[in-house]
N, C-alpha and C positions, 0 to 999 in steps of 0.2 A: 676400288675394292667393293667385291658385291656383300651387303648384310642382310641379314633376313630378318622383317620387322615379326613382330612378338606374334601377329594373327597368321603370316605365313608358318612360323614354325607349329602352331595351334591347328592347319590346315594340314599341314605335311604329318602330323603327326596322326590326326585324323583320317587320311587316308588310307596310312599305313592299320590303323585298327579296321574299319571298316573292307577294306581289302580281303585281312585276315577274317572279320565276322562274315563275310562272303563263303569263302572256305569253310569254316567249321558248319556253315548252315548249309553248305548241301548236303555234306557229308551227315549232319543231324537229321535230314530228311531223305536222305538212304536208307539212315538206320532205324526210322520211324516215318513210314511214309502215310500210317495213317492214324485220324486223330486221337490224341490221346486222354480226351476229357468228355468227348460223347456227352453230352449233356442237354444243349437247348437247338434244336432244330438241327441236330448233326449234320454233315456234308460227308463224314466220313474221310476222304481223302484231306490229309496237311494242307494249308499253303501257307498258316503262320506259326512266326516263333514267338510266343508267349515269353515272355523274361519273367518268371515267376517272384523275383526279385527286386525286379526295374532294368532300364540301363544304365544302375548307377555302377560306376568307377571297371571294373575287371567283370564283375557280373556278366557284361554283354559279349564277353567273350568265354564267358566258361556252361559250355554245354550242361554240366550236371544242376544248374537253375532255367534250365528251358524248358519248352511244355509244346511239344508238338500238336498243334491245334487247324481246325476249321475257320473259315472266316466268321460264320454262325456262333460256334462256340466262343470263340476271341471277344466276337463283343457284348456275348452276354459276360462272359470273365471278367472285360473293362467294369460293365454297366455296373455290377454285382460284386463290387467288394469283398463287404461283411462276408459272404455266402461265400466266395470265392477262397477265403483265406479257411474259411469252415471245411470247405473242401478240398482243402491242401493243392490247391491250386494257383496260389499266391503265398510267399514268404515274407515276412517281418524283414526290415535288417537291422533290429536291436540288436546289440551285443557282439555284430559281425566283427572278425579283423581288418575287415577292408576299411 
């Protein structure tokens, strides 16, 4: 009888999300294909998805905390915190349901 040890089901379950964050992120870079924070050395054109949130827990799968970005902008966003959350470009997750 075949079992599945605790990191296989951890793996299979991962796949299954990242699969799905596959999906949602073209379709987010359809609907916003260019950047949406314009700020430090723009590129203009997406290529990343910002988690405004992190990738913590459902976050990384729900579109309405992403932030259609540049690679330029992205890491001044990382680099720039404090700034970044000044500029509603980054959220808290005090007080979240998640």
């Amino acid at each position: 009888m075949f079992t599945m040890s605790v990191c296989t089901r951890i793996r299979i379950k991962s796949s299954h999300k990242m699969s799905e964050y596959k999906k949602l992120r073209k379709i987010f870079f359809e609907k916003y294909p260019m950047c949406q924070a314009r700020i430090h050395n723009c590129q203009l054109k997406s290529t990343d998805v910002h988690h405004m949130k992190g990738r913590y827990k459902e976050y990384v799968l729900d579109p309405s905390t992403w932030l259609s970005v540049c690679r330029n902008c992205h890491n001044w966003i990382e680099q720039n915190p404090e700034d970044s959350y000044e500029l509603g470009f980054s959220q808290k997750r005090l007080n979240d349901p998640l």
